[in-house]
N, C-alpha and C positions, 0 to 999 in steps of 0.2 A: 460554327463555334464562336460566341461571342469573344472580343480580343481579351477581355480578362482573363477567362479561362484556357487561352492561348497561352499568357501569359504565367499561369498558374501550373501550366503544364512546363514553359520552359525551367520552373524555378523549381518544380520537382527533379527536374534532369540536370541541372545544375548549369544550364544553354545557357551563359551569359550573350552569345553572339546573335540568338533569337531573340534572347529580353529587347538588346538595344533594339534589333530590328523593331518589334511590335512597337515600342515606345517611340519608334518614331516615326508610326504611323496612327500612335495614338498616345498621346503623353497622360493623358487622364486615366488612361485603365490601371497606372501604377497608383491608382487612389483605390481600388479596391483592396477587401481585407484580405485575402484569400493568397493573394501571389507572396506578400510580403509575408504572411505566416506561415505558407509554405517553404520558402526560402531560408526564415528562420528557421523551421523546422530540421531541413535535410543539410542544414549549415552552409550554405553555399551562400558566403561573406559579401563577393563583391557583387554579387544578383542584391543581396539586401544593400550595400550601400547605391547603389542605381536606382532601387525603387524609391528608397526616401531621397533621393538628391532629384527625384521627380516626383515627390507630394506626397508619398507613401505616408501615415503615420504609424511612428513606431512606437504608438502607446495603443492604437486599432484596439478592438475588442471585437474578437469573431464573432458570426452570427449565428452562430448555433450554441445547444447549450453546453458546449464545454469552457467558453467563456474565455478564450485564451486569449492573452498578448504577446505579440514576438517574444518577447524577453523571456516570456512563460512556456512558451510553445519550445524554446530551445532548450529549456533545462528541466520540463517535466520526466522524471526517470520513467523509463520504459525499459526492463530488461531485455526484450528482444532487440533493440535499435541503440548499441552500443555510443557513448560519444568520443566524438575523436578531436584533436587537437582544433582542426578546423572550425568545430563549434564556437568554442572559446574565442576564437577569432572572431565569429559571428555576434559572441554576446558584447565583444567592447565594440566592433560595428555599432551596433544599436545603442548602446551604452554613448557613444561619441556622438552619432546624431539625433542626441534628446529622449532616448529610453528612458522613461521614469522607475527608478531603482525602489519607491515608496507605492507604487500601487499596485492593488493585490488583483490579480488573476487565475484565472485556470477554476478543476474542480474544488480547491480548498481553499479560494479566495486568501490567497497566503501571499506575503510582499516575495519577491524574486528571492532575496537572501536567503525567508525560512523556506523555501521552495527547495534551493538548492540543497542547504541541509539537510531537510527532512528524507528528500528522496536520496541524500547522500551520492547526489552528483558532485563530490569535493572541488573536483579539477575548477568547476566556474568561481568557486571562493575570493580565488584571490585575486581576481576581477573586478568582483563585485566587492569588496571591500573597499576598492578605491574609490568607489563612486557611492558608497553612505555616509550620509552630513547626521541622519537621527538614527542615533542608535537608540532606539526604545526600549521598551521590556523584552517584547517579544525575539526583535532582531539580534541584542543582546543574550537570551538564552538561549538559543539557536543556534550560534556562531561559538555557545562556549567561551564569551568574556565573564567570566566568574566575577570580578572586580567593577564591572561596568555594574552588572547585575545587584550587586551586596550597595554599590553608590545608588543608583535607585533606588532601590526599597530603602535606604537610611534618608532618600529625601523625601519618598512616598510610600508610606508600609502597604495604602490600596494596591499598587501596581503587583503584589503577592498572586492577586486572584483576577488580576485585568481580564476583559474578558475580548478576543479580538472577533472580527465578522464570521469567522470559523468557528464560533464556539469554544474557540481553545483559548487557554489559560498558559501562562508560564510553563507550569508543568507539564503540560502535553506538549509541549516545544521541545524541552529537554530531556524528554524521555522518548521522542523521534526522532531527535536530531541525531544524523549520521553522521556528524562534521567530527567527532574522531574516529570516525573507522580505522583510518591508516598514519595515527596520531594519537599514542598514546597520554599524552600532556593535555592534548584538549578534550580526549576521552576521560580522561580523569578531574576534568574540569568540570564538565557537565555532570560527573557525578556530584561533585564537590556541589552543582550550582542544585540538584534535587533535595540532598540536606539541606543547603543555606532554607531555600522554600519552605522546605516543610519544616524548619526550626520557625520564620518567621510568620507559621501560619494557614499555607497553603490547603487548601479544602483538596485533601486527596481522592474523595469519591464523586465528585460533583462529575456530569455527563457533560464529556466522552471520557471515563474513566485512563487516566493516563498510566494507572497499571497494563494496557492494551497495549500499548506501544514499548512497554522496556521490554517486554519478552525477549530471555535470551541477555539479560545485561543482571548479572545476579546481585550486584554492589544497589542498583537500582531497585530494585524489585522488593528485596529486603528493606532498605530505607523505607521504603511506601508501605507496607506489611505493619511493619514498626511501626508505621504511624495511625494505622488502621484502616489500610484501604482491604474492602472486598476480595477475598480473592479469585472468584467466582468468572466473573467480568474477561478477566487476564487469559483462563481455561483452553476456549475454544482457541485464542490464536495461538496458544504453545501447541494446542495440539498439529494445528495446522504449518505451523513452523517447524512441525516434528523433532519438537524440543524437549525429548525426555527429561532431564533435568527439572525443567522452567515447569512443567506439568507435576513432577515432583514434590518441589517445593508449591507450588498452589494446591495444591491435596493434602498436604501435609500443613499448610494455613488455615485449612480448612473447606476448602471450595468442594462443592457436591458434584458426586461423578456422577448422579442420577438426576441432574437434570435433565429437565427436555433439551435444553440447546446443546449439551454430552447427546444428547439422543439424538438427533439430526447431523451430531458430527461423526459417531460414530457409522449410520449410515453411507454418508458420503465419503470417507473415511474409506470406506469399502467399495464404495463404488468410483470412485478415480484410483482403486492399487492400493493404497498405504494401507497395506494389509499389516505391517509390522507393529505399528501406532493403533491401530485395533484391536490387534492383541494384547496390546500394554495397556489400553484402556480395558478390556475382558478381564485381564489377569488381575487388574484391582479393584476390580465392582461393579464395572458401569452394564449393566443393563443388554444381555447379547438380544433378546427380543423386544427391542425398542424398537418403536415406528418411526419414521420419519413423518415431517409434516406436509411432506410433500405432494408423493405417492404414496404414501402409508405401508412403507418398506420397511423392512427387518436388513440386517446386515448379511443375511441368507438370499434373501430375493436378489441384493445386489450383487453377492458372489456371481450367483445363479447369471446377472446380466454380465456380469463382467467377466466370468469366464476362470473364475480364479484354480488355483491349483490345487489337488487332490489335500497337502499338508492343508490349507488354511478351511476346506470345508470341512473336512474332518476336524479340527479345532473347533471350531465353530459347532457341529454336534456336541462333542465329549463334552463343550460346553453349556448345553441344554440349550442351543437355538432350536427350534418349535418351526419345522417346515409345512407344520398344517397351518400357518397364518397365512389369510386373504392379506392382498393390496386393496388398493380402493379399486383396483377393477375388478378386481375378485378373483385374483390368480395365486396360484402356492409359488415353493420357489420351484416345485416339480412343474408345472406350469410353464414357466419362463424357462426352465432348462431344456423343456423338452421346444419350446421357441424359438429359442436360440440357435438348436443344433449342440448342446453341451453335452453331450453322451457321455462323459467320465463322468460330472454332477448327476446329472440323472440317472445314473446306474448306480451312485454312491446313494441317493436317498431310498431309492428303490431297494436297494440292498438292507438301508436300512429300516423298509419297513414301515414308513414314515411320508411316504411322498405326499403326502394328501389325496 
């Protein structure tokens, strides 16, 4: 095993007493990207100040394509991989030996700040506060300075619709930023900074529509509505965020439950459980013998794979699902029930008469 990878390994386990050893049996491997982004990673501080106090750079850009820099690598949210105090630690490590706070990394090419916002890792905030010189458009709505935000735009009304390397605009900053989750002052700020926008302008439909991102924040959702965003765009993620409400109100704006992309969600919808959300999409229009585009499934086929319970396939008939529809392999849902081994499904269709 080459020493880098030696290396990469002690920094996963948090072996500060292995790093030293390799490194000084080879001071050059702490120049590779991998141990330091690892180390950023699992937060293990003083493994990251060792590698850069031996050459590490802590602006690195991994070789593969998720494109990460330490800085990015520590504060990308991942809900399975909780962060703990020691990270924080880790990010002013890096932050102290030359982390650049202005360049953007990871998959959303986003500066560290709206990073942290967006995925609403809060705790790294106030960190990285100390070490921003340009507060821009972006960083500004993102962090919820309402007053930074309204000073911009009175110096530059363009900066309304700036557009940054991610495609995003003011508005899809402030309508993802998590930085009041646990804050209701700069929650209400970022509302506050959606109207300022869209009084001074803001193109609320332009791609990646940032009614997709307020789902679930109704003060928001409504501003954008009012101002004539689609409400169509917003659909799939409420449903997916199993936001009755938010799905609600976008049906009630006007969004079509019979789309195709309603058709693939309510599919899948059915076939990962959210049988609940299936039904509240059933109960108001959407389409129970819609195909997916995938397999060319009905929300019966997917019962049928998943196994679902006596209540929800019987709903799903009383509803007029159609068990004589083929997949694209040409199977019914009697087909896959009797594949499966689903003996209650398949006695149900049978019973009814129906199985194909």
């Amino acid at each position: 095993m080459a020493l880098e990878k030696q290396l990469t390994s002690a920094a996963w386990s948090g072996d500060l007493d292995a790093a030293k050893a390799l490194l000084k049996e080879d001071p050059e491997a702490a120049r590779h990207w991998q141990p330091v982004m690892t180390a950023a990673f699992t937060g293990s501080t003083e493994i990251v100040r060792l590698l850069v106090e031996h050459g590490a750079d802590p602006n690195v850009i991994s070789r593969n394509n998720h494109r990460h820099r330490p800085l990015h690598r520590v504060l990308e949210h991942k809900k399975t991989i909780p962060k703990g105090p020691h990270h924080v630690e880790t990010v002013r490590a890096l932050l102290e030996h030359g982390a650049r706070i202005d360049l953007r990394g990871g998959h959303g090419r986003m500066t560290a700040p709206c990073l942290a916002a967006v995925g609403g890792e809060i705790q790294f905030l106030p960190v990285l506060r100390e070490y921003i010189e340009d507060w821009d458009i972006f960083t500004s709505v993102a962090l919820g300075e309402a007053d930074r935000v309204r000073a911009l735009l009175d110096e530059n009304e363009s900066l309304v619709d700036a557009v940054d390397e991610n495609r995003w605009r003011p508005l899809n900053y402030a309508a993802a930023s998590g930085a009041g989750r646990d804050d209701a002052e700069v929650a209400a700020r970022l509302e506050a900074i959606v109207v300022l926008l869209l009084q001074r302008g803001a193109e609320v439909n332009r791609p990646p529509p940032p009614l997709t991102s307020a789902i679930g924040n109704r003060a928001m959702m409504q501003a954008m509505l009012d101002a004539g965003a689609k409400p169509g765009p917003g659909l799939v993620n409420a449903l997916w965020s199993v936001d009755y409400d938010s799905v609600e109100m976008l049906l009630a704006a006007g969004a079509d439950i019979r789309h195709p992309a309603v058709d693939d969600t309510l599919s899948e919808l059915v076939q990962y459980g959210t049988y609940n959300m299936a039904r509240f999409l059933v109960d108001r229009g959407a389409n129970v013998n819609a195909v997916d585009d995938h397999r060319g499934r009905t929300a019966l086929h997917w019962a049928a794979v998943r196994g679902a319970g006596k209540p929800f396939v019987t709903y799903l008939l009383d509803q007029g699902a159609d068990p004589s529809i083929r997949d694209r392999d040409g199977a019914t849902a009697l087909d896959i029930a009797r594949e499966k081994k689903r003996k209650a499904i398949e006695s149900m269709l049978l019973e009814r008469g129906r199985g194909g």
